[in-house]
Every structure is written in C-alpha cells, then in structure tokens.
Backbone as CSV, one residue per row, in Angstrom:
resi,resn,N_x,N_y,N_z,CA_x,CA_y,CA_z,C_x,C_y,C_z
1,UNK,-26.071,5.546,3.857,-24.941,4.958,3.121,-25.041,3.434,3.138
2,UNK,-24.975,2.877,2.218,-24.945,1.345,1.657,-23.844,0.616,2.839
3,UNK,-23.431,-0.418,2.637,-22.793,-1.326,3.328,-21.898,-0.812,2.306
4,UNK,-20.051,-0.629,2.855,-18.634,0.000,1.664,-18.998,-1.453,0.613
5,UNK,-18.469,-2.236,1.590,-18.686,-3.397,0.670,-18.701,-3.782,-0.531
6,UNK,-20.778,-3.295,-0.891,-21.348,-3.439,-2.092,-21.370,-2.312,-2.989
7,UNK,-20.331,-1.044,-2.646,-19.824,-0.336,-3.381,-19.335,-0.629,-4.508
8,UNK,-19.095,-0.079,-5.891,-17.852,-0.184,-6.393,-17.042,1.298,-6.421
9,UNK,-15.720,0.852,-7.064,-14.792,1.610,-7.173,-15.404,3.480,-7.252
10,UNK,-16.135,3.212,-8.370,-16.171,4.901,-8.484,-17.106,5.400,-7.165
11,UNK,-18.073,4.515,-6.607,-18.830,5.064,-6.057,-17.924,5.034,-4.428
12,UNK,-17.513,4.387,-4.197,-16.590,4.709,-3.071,-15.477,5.655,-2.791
13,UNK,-15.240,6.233,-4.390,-14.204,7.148,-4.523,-15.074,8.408,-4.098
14,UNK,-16.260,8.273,-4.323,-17.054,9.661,-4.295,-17.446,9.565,-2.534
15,UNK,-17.682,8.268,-1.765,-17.984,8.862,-0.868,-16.703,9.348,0.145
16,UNK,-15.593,8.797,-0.020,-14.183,9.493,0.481,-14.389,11.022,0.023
17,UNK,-14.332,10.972,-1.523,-14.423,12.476,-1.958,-15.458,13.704,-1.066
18,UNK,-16.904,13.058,-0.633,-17.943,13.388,0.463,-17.594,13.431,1.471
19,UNK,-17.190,12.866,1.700,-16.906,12.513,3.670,-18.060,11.957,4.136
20,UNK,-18.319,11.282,3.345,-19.589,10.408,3.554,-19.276,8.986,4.619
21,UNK,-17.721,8.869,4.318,-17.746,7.023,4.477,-15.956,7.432,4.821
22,UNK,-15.258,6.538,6.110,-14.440,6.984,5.307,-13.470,5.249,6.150
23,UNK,-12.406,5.267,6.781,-11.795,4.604,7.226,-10.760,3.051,5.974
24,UNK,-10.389,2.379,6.608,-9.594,1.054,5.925,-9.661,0.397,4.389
25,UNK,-9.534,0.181,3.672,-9.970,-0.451,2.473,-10.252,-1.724,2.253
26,UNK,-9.258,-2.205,3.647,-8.762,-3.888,2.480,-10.151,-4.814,3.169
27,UNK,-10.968,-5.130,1.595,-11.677,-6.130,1.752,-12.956,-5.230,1.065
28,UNK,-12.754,-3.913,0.351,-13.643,-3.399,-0.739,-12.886,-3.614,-2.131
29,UNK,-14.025,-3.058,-2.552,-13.712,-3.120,-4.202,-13.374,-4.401,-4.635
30,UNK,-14.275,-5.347,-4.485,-13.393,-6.775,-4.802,-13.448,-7.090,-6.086
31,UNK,-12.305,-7.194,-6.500,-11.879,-7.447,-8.023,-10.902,-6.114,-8.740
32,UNK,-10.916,-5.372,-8.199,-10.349,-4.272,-8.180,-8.972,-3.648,-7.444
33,UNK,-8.235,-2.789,-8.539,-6.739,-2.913,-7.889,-6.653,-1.614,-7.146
34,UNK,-6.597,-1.717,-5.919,-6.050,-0.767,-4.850,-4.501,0.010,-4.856
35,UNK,-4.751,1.148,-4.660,-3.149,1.177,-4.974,-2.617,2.354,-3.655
36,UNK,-1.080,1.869,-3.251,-0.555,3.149,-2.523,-0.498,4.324,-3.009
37,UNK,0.089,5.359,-2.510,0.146,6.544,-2.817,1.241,7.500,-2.280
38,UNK,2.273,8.078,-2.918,2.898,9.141,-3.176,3.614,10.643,-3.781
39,UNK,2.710,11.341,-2.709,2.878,12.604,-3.957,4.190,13.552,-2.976
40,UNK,5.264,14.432,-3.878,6.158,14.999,-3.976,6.799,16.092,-4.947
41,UNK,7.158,16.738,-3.963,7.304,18.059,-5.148,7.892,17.526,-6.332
42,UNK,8.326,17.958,-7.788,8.572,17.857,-8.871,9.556,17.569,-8.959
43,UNK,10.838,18.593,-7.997,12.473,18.453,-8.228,12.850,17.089,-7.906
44,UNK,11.988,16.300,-6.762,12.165,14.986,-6.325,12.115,13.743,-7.128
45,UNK,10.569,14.388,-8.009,10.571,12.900,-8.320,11.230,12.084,-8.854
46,UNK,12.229,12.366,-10.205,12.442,11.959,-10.689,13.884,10.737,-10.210
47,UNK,14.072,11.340,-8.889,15.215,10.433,-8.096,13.927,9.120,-7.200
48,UNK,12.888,9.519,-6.517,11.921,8.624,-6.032,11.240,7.523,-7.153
49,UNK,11.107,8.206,-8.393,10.598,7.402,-9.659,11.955,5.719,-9.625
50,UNK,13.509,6.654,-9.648,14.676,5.864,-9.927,14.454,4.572,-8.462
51,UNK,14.372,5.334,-7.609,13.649,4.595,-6.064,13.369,3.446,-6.259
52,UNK,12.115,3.692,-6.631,10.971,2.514,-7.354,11.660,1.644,-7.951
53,UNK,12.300,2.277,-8.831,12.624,1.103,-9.939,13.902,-0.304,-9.501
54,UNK,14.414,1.094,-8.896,15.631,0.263,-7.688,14.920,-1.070,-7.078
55,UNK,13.809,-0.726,-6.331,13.250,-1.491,-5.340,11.779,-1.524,-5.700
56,UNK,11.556,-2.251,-6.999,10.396,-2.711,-7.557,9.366,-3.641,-6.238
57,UNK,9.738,-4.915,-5.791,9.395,-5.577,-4.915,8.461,-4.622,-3.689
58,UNK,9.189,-3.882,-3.243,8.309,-2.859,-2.199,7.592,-1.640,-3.300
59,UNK,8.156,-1.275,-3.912,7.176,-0.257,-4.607,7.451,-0.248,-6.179
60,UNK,6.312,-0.897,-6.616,5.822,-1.216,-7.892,5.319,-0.194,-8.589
61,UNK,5.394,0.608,-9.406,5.139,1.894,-9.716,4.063,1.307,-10.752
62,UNK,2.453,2.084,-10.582,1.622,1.506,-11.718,0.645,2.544,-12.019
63,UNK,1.193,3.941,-11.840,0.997,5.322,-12.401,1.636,6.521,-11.891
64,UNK,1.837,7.303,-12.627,2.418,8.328,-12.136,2.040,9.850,-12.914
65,UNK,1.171,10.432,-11.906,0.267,12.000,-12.580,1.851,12.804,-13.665
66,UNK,0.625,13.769,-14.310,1.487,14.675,-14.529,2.087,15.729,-13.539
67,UNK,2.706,16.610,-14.027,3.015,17.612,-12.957,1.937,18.734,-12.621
68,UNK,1.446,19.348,-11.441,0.798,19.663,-10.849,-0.999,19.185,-11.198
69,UNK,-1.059,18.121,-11.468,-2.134,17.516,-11.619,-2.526,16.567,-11.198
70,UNK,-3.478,17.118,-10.448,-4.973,16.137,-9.494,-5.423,14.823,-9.770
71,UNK,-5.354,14.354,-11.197,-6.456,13.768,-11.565,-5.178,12.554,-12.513
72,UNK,-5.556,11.482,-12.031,-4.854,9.858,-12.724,-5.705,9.065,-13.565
73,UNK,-6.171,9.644,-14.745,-6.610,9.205,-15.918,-5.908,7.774,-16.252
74,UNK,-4.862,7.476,-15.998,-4.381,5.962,-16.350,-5.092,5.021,-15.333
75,UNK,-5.270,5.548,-13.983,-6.318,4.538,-12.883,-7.613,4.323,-13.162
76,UNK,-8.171,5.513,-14.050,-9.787,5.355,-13.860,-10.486,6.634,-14.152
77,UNK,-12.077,6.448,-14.590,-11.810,8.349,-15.304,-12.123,9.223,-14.680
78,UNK,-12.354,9.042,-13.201,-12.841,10.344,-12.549,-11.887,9.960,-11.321
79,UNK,-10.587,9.594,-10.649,-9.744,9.448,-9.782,-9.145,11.255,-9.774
80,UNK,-9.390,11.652,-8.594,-8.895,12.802,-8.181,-7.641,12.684,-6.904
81,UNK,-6.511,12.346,-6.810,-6.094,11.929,-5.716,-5.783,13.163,-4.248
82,UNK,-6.422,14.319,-4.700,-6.593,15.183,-3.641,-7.752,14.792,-2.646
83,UNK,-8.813,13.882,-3.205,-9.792,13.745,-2.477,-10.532,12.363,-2.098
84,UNK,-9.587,11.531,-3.051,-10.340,10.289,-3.049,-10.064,9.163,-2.289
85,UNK,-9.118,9.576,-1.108,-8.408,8.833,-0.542,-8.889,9.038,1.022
86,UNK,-9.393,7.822,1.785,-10.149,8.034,2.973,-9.486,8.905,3.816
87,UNK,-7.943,8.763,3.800,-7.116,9.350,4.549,-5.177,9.780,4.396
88,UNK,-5.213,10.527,4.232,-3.551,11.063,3.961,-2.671,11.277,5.192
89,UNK,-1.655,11.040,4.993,-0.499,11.297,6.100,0.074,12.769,5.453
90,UNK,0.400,13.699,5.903,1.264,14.967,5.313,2.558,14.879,6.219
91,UNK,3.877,14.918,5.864,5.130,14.981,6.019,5.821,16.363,5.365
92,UNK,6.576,16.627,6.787,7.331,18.176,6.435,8.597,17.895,6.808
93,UNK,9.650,17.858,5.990,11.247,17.774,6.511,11.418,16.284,6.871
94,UNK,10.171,15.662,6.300,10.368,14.010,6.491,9.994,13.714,7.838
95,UNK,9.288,14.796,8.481,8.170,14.195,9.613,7.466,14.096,9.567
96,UNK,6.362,12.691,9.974,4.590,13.574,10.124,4.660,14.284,10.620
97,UNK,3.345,14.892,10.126,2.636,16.575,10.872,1.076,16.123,11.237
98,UNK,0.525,15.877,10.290,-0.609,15.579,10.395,-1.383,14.634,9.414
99,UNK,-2.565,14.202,10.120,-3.401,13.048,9.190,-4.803,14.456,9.007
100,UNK,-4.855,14.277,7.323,-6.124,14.176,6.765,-6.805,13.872,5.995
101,UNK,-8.413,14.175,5.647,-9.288,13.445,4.833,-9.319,14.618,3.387
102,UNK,-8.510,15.369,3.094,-8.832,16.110,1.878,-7.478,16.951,1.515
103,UNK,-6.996,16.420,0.542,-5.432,17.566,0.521,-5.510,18.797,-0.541
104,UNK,-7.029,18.880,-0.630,-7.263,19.800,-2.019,-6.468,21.486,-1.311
105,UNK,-6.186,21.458,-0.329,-5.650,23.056,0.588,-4.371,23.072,0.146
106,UNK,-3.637,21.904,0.575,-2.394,21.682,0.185,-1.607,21.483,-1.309
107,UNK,-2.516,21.055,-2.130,-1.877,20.623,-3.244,-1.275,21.887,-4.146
108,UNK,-0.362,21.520,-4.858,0.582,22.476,-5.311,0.789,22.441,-6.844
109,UNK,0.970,23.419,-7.186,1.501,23.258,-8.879,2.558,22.252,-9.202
110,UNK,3.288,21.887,-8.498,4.659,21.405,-8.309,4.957,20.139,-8.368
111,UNK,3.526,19.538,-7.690,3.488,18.308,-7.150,3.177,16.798,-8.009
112,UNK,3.772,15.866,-7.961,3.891,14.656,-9.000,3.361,13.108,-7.765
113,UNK,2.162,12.896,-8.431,1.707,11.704,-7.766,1.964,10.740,-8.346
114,UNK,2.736,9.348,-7.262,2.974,8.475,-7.650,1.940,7.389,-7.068
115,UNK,1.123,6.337,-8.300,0.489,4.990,-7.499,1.172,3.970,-7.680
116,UNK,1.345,3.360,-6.394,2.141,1.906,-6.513,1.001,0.629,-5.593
117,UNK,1.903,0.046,-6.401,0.644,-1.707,-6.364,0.477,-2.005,-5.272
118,UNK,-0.377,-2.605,-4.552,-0.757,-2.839,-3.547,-1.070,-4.377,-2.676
119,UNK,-0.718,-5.166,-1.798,-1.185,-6.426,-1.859,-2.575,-6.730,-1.649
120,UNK,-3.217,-5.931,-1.579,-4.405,-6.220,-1.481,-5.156,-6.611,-2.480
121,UNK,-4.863,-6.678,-3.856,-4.708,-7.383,-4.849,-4.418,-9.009,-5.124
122,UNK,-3.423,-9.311,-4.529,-3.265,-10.708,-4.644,-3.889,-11.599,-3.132
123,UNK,-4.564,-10.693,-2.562,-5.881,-10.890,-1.031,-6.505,-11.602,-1.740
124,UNK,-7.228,-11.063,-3.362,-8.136,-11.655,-3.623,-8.286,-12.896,-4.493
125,UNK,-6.775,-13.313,-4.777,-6.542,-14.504,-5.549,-6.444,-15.242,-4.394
126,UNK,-5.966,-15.060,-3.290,-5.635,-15.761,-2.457,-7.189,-16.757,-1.761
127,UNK,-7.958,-15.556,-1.742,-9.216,-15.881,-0.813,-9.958,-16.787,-1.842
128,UNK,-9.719,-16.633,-3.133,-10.372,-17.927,-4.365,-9.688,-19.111,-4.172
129,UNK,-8.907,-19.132,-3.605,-8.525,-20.235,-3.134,-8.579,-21.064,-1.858
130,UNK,-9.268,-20.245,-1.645,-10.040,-20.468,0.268,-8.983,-20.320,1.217
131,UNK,-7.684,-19.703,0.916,-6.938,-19.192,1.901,-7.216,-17.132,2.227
132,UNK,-8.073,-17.324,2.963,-8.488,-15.617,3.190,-7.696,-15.523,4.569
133,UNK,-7.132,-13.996,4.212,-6.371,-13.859,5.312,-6.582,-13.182,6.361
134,UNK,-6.145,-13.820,7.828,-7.145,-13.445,9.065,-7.307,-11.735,9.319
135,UNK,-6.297,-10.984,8.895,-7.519,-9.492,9.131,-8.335,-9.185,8.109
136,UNK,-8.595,-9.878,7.167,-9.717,-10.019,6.313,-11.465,-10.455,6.792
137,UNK,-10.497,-11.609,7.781,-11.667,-11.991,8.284,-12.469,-11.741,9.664
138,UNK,-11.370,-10.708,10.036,-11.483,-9.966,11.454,-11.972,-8.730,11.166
139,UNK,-11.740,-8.278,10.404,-12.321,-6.557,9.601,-11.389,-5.722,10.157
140,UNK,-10.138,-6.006,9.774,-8.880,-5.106,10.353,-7.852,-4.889,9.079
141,UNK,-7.180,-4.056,9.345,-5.954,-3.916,8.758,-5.048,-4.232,8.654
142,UNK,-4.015,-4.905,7.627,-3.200,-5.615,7.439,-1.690,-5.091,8.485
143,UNK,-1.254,-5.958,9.260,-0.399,-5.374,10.038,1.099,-5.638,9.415
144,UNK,1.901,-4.354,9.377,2.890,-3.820,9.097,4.197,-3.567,10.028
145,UNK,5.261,-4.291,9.241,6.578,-3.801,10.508,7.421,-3.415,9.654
146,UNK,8.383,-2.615,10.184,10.044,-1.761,9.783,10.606,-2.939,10.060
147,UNK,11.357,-3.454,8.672,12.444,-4.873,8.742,13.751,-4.151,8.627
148,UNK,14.597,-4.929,8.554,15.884,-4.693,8.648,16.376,-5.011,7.336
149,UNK,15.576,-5.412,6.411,16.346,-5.472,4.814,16.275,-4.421,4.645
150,UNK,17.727,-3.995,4.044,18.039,-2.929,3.205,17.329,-2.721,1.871
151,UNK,17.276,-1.174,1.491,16.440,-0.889,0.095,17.705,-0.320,-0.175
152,UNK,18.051,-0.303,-1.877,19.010,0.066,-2.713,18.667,1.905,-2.866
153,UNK,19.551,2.119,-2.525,19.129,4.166,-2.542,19.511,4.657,-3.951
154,UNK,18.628,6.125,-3.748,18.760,6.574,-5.351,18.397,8.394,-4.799
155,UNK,19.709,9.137,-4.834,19.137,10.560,-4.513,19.340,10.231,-3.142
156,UNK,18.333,11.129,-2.510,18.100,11.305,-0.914,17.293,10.282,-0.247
157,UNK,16.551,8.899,-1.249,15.748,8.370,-0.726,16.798,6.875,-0.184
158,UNK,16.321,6.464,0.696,17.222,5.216,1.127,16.608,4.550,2.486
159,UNK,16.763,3.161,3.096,16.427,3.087,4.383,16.143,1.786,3.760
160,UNK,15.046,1.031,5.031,14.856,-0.048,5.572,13.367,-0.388,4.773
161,UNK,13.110,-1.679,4.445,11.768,-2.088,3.955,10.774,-2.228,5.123
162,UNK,9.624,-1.887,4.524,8.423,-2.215,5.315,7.807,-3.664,4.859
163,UNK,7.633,-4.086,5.390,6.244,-5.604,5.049,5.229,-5.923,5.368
164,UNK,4.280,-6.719,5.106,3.369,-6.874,5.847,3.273,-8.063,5.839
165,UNK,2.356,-8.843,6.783,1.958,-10.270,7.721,1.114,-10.675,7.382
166,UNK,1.031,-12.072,6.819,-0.275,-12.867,6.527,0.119,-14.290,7.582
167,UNK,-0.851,-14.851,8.758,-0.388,-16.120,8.728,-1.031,-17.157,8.709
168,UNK,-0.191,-17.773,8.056,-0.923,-19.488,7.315,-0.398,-20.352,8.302
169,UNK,-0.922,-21.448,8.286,-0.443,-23.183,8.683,0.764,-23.237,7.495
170,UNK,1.935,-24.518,7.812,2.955,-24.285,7.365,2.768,-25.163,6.042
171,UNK,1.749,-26.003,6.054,1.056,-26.873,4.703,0.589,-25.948,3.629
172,UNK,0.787,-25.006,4.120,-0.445,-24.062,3.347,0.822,-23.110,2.392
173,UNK,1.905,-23.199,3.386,3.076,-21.483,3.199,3.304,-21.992,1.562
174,UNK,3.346,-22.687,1.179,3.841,-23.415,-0.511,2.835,-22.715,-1.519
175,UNK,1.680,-22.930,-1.779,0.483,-22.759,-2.406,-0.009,-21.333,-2.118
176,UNK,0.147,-20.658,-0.995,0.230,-19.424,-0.620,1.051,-18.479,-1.253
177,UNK,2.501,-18.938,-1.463,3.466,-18.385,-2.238,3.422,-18.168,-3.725
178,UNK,2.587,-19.335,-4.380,3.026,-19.508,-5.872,1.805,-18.755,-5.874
179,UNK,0.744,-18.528,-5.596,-0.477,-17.477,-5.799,-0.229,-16.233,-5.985
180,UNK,0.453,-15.592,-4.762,1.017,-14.560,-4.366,1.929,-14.093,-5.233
181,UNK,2.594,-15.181,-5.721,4.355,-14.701,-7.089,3.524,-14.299,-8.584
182,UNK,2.365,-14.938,-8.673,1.740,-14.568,-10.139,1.540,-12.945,-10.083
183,UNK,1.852,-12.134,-8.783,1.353,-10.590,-9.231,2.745,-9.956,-8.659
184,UNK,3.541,-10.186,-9.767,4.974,-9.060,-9.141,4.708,-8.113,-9.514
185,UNK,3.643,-7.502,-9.852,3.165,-5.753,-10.245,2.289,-5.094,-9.125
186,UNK,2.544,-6.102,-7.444,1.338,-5.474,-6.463,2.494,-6.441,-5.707
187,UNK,3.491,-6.636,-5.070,4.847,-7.046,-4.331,5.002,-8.091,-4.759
188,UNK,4.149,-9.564,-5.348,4.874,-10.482,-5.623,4.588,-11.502,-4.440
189,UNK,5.712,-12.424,-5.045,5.432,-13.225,-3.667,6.101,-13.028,-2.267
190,UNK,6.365,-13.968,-1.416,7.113,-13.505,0.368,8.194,-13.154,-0.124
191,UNK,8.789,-12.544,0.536,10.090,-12.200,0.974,10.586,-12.755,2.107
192,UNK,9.590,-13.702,2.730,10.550,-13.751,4.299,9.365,-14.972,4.689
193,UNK,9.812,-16.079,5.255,8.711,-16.934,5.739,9.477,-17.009,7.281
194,UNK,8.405,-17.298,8.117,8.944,-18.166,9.083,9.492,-16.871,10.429
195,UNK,10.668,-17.164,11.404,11.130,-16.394,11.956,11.451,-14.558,11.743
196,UNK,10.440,-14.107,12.500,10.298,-12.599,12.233,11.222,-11.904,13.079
197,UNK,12.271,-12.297,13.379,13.545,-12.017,13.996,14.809,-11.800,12.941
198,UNK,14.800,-12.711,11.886,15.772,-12.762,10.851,15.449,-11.632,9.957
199,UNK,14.474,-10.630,10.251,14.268,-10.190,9.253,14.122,-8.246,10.034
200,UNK,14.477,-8.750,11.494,14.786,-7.489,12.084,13.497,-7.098,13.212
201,UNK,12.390,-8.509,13.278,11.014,-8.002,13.900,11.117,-8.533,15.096
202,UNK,11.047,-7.630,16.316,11.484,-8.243,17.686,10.205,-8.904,18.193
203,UNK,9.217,-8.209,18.498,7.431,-8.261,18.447,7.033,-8.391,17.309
204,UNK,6.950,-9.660,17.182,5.118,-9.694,15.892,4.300,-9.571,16.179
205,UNK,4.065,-9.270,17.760,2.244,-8.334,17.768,2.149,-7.253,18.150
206,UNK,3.662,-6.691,17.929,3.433,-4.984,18.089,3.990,-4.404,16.247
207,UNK,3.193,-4.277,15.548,3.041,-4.054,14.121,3.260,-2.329,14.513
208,UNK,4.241,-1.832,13.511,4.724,-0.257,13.641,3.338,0.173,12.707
209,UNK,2.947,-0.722,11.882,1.812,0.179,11.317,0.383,-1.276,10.814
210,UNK,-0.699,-0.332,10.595,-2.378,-1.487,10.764,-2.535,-1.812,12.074
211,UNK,-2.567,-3.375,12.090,-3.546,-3.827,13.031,-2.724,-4.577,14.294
212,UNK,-3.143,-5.136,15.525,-2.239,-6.331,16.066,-2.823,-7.624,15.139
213,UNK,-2.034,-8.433,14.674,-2.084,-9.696,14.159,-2.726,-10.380,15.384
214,UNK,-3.920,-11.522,14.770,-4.019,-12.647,15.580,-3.557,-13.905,14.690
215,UNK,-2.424,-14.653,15.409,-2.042,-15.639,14.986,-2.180,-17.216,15.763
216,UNK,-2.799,-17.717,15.707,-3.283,-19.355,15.614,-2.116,-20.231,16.194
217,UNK,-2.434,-21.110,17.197,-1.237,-22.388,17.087,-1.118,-22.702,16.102
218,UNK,0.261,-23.564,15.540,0.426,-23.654,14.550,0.880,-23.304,13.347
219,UNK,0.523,-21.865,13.226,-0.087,-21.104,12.134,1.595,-20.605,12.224
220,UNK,2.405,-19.823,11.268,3.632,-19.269,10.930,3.384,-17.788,9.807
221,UNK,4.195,-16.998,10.365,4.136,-15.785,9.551,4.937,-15.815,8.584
222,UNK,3.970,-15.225,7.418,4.398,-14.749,6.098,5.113,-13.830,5.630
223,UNK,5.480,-13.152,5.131,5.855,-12.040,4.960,6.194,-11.464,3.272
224,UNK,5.424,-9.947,2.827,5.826,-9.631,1.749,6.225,-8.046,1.861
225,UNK,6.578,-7.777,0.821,6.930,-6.435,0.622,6.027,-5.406,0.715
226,UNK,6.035,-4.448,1.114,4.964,-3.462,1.606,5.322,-2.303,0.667
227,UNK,4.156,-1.449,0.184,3.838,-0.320,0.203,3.999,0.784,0.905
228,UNK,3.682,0.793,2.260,3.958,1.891,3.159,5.655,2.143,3.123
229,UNK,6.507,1.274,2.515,7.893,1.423,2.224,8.155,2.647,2.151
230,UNK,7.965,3.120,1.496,7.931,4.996,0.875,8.093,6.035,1.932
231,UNK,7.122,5.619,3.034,7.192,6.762,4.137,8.241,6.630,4.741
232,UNK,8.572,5.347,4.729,10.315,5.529,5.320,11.255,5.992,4.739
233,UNK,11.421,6.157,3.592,12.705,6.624,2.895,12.307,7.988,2.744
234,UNK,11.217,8.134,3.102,10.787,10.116,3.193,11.333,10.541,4.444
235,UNK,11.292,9.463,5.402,11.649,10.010,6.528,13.225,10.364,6.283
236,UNK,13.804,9.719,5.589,15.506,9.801,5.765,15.499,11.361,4.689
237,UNK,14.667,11.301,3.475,15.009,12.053,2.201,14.420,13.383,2.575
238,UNK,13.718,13.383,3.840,13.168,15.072,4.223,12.523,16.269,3.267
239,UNK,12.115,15.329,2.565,11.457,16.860,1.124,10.730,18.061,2.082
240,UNK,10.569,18.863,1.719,9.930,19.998,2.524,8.619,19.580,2.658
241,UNK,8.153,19.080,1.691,6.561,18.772,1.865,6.219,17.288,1.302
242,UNK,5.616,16.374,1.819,5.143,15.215,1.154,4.136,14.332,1.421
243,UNK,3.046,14.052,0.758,1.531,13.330,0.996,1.476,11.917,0.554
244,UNK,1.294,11.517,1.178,0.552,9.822,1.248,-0.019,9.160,1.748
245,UNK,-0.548,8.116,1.503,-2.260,7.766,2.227,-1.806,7.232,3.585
246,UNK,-2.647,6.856,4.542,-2.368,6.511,5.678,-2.698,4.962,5.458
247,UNK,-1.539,4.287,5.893,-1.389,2.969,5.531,-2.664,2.069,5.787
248,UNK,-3.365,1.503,4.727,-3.975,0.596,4.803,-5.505,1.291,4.047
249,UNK,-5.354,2.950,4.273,-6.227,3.644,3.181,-6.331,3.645,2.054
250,UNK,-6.221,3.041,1.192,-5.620,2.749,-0.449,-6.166,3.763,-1.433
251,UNK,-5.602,4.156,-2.469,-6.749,4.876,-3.941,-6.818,3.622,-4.463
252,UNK,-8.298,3.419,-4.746,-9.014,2.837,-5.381,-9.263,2.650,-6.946
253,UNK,-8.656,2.067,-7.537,-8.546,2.271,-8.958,-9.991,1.509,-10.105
254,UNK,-9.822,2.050,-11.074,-10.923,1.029,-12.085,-10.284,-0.149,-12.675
255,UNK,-8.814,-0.326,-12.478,-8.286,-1.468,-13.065,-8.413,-2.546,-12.156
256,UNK,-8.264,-3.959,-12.961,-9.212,-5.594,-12.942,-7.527,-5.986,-12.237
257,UNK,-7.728,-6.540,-11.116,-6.925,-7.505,-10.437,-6.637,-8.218,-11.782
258,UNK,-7.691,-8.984,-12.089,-6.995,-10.322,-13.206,-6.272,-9.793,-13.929
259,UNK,-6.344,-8.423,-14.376,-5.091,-7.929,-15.383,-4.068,-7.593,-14.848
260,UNK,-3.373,-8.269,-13.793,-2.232,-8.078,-12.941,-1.633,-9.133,-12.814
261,UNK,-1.802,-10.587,-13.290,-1.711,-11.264,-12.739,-0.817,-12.132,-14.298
262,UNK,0.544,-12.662,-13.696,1.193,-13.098,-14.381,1.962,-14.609,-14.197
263,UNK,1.377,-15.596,-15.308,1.673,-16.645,-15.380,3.168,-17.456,-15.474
C-alpha cells in the first residue's frame, strides 16, 4: 500500500472499502471535501434533516441518500457509504454499542444517509496560508469537546454542541478567522476564541473526542463548530438504530474544497 497521503479520493475510498488501509483522515485527500456522516432510519429523518437546518453552523447538510440506498451519487460516482468509511460508530437507543469497519450487515431498507461538511476543508485554506494546524502537523486528530452552547431542537433531536480546537498565537486569531468564515458550508468561522471555560470546557487537554491537543506558550485556543455534533443529539433522540463515522474518520468525497468557498 502507497503512502494514504498520495492517494486520491476514489482510491482511498477503495482501500477503506478493502480493509486495506484504514484509521484518521485529516491531512488526506488534499483539495478534497471530507465529509461527516449520519445515517437513520427513515421515520427520523426528516425531523434530523429540520436539525440541520436549525443548527447549520455545527451541521451543514451537503448530501443526503435516498431511502434505503448505499450509494451518494451527489459526492462522487462510486461513494458507497456502507463501506467507504475507515470506521463507524453504531448506536442503539442512543448508545454506543460498537465501532466498525463495514456496515454492509447492518444496513437497512429504511435507512437515509446524511453528509455534512467538515472542517477539514477549510485545514486546507488555512495551511496555504502557512497557518497549518498543530495535529496536522503532529499526525493526529483534531481534538474535540462537549460545550455548553445550546443547539435549537427539532423532534427528539436536541442537546449541547460539539467543537473542535485549533491553536494559534493571538496575532494570528484575526487572519485565521476571516479564512475560516469564507466556508460556512464546512462550519464557518470560530465560534468561541480564547477562554475554554466560557464555553463549558473545564480541561482543554482532556478532549471528549480525537486527540490530546499540544498547545505552545503563547499560543490561545480556537474554537469552531463540529461535526461529531450529531452523536450527541442521538444520544438524547435514542432512535433504535443509528450509524456514523467515528469522529475524525471522514467519507471522502470527489468534490473541490475551492468550490466551497465563499467570498
């Protein structure tokens, strides 16, 4: 197997699909839009769709399958999301149960996949600007905490935002931001600079989900809207059954970062 790296998109979809390759995403497919993932029975979606729309900022909705169908022709032409995803979380009654690498056992007639935008997208506007961000440059995963901002509920779904941590020098937090705001279709810009207490985070180096952050003298945390958002409001909304990637595993799409990106 090649270095993931110098993969692209389709060919990395196939070796997830293999079990050839499997683990983290952020810092493949460069140029390419990564996306979260949520799939749910049918009767649901259409209150989780309203979700989204409620709370665009954490989950940006930028496809959504038909009903009981595998395959996201709007991402790319061979995206299967039963298989193409390094790794899935499965939730029963709004608990995990288990992590795996293939949900083709599980998948159901029933079931409606949702992809939402991802920041790993505006990673790569960021790093053209020679601000690359340190688990980028550590080969880790973007670290994630349960904040205390409220998400607007819709149906059974409701709860607390997730975010994730980038940290810059405080010269930098300005130019960092206006980069970051050109893609409100993958979270946009911060939501939160500075004190990770105001925002409900007791430990910033105990991350509920990714990596431990290494942060720099100096240096001040960022903060934007997360993706993994979703698994929390599953936890409150308890569907009998529900799949999504394991945070920081992304589906890999054929669509161009630059076509995300708004002036």
């Amino acid at each position: 197997m090649n270095n993931l790296s110098d993969l692209n998109p389709s060919q990395l979809r196939q070796a997830f699909r293999n079990q050839t390759a499997g683990g983290q995403t952020s810092g493949l497919a460069y140029g390419y839009v990564q996306a979260n993932l949520t799939i749910l029975p049918a009767h649901m979606a259409e209150d989780f769709r309203k979700f989204c729309e409620l709370n665009p900022r954490p989950c940006p909705i930028i496809g959504v399958s038909a009903v009981g169908d595998g395959v996201m022709r709007e991402l790319g032409d061979d995206i299967d999301v039963r298989t193409d995803v390094s790794a899935y979380r499965v939730f029963k009654d709004g608990k995990f149960s288990e992590e795996v690498s293939d949900i083709s056992a599980l998948w159901r007639d029933d079931f409606v996949a949702f992809a939402l935008g991802c920041s790993f997208s505006f990673e790569e506007a960021l790093m053209n600007e020679g601000f690359t961000p340190r688990h980028i440059e550590l080969g880790r995963n973007v670290p994630m905490y349960r904040s205390s901002i409220d998400l607007l509920p819709a149906g059974p779904f409701a709860g607390k935002m997730v975010v994730s941590m980038r940290p810059f020098l405080p010269e930098q937090a300005k130019r960092v931001a206006e980069i970051t705001a050109m893609f409100p279709r993958v979270h946009g810009g911060p939501i939160h600079i500075g004190n990770p207490e105001e925002i409900g985070i007791k430990n910033i180096l105990k991350p509920d989900f990714g990596d431990e952050p290494q942060i720099k003298d100096g240096e001040i945390p960022i903060f934007w809207a997360c993706g993994v958002t979703p698994q929390v409001a599953i936890e409150n909304a308890r569907p009998e059954i529900c799949i999504t990637h394991k945070p920081g595993h992304m589906l890999i799409s054929d669509l161009l970062n630059s076509d995300f990106v708004e002036k």
